[in-house]
Each structure stands twice: as C-alpha cells, then as structure tokens.
N, C-alpha and C positions, 0 to 999 in steps of 0.2 A: 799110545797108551796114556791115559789121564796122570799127570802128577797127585801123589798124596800130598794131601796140606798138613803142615806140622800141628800137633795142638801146642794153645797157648798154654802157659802156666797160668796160676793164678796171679800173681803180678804182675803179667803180661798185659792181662786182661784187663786189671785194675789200673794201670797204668794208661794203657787206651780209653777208658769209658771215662776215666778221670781228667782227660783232656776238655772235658764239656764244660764249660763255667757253674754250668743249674747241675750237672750229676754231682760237683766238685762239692758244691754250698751241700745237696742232699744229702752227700758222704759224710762230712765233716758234722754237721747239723745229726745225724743220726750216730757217731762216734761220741760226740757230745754226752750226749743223751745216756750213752753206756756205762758213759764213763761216769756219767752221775749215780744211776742204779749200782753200779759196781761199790760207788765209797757210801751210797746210804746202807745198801749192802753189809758192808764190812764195817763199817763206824756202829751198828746197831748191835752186829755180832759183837765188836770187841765191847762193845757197855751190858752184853750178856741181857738184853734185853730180845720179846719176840715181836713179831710183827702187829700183835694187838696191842701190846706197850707202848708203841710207838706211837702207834695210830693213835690210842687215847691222848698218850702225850702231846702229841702234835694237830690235835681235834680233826683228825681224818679218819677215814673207815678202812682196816687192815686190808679189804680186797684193793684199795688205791694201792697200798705200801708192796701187796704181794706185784699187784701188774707195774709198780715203777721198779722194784725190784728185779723183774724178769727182763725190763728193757722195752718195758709197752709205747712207741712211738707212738701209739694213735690216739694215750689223752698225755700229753708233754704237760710237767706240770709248772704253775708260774711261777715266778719267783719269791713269792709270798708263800708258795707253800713250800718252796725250798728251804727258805731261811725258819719256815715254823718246824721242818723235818730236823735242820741243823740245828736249832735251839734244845727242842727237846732233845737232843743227843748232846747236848753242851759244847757245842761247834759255832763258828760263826762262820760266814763266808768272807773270803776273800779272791778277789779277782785277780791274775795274773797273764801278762801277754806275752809270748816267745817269738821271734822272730822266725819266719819262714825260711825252708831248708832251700837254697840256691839245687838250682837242677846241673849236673855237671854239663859242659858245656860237650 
C-alpha cells in the first residue's frame, strides 16, 4: 500500500523554498515593495487626499499611483519618485536597518 504524504502548511512551504539565497532576495525584495504600496496607501488616505491629488502633487499619472498602490512589481518605482510621492504627502524618508531574526538552533 502507497504511504500518503502529509500536505505542507503554508509555512512549511515558505520555509523550504526560502532556503534558496535568489527566492530569499525575491521574497524579501517583493515584501519590500508591499510594504511601500501599503504606507503610500495609507499616508494618502490619512491626508484625505485621492489618487489624482497625489498624482498631480507628485507630477505622476494616478494610473502609476493606482498600480503602486495595488502592489504592482513589474514597474518598482525609483527612488526619486518615492521621495516625490513622500513630499507631496509631507513625509520624508528615512532609512532604518533591523537586525536579522537568529533561526533556533
């Protein structure tokens, strides 16, 4: 009789494929990215401004603001037009580094 294989959970999974150095950089490198959409996001809502205010504000075109907004990987925007996004919302950037979490042993 064949053994049944357990399914993974999702952790599991993420845990395995995240062993690869390039899926490790892809993950993190696309979290990044979320997590920037997520605060221009939210930073535009709390200034009660819409996505065409911004856009004027920040001399981009609202369909950029809607796909960085949604989490659009495939145009990442540079850093020039991060810091034009965070102006016009009266933000600056600042850079901050955390130390990485030790794997239990």
């Amino acid at each position: 009789m064949k053994k049944r294989r357990r399914h993974q959970t999702w952790e599991e999974l993420k845990s395995e494929v995240l062993k690869d150095p390039e899926m490790r950089f892809r993950f993190e490198q696309e979290v990044f990215y979320l997590r920037l959409a997520h605060l221009i996001a939210d930073l535009r809502k709390k200034k009660g401004i819409t996505q065409a205010e911004l856009a004027k504000r920040a001399k981009v075109s609202q369909p950029f603001i809607s796909r960085l907004e949604k989490g659009d990987h495939m145009r990442v925007p540079t850093f020039e037009t991060i810091h034009k996004l965070l102006h016009a919302l009266g933000y600056s950037l600042e850079i901050s580094a955390i130390p990485e979490r030790k794997k239990a042993a």
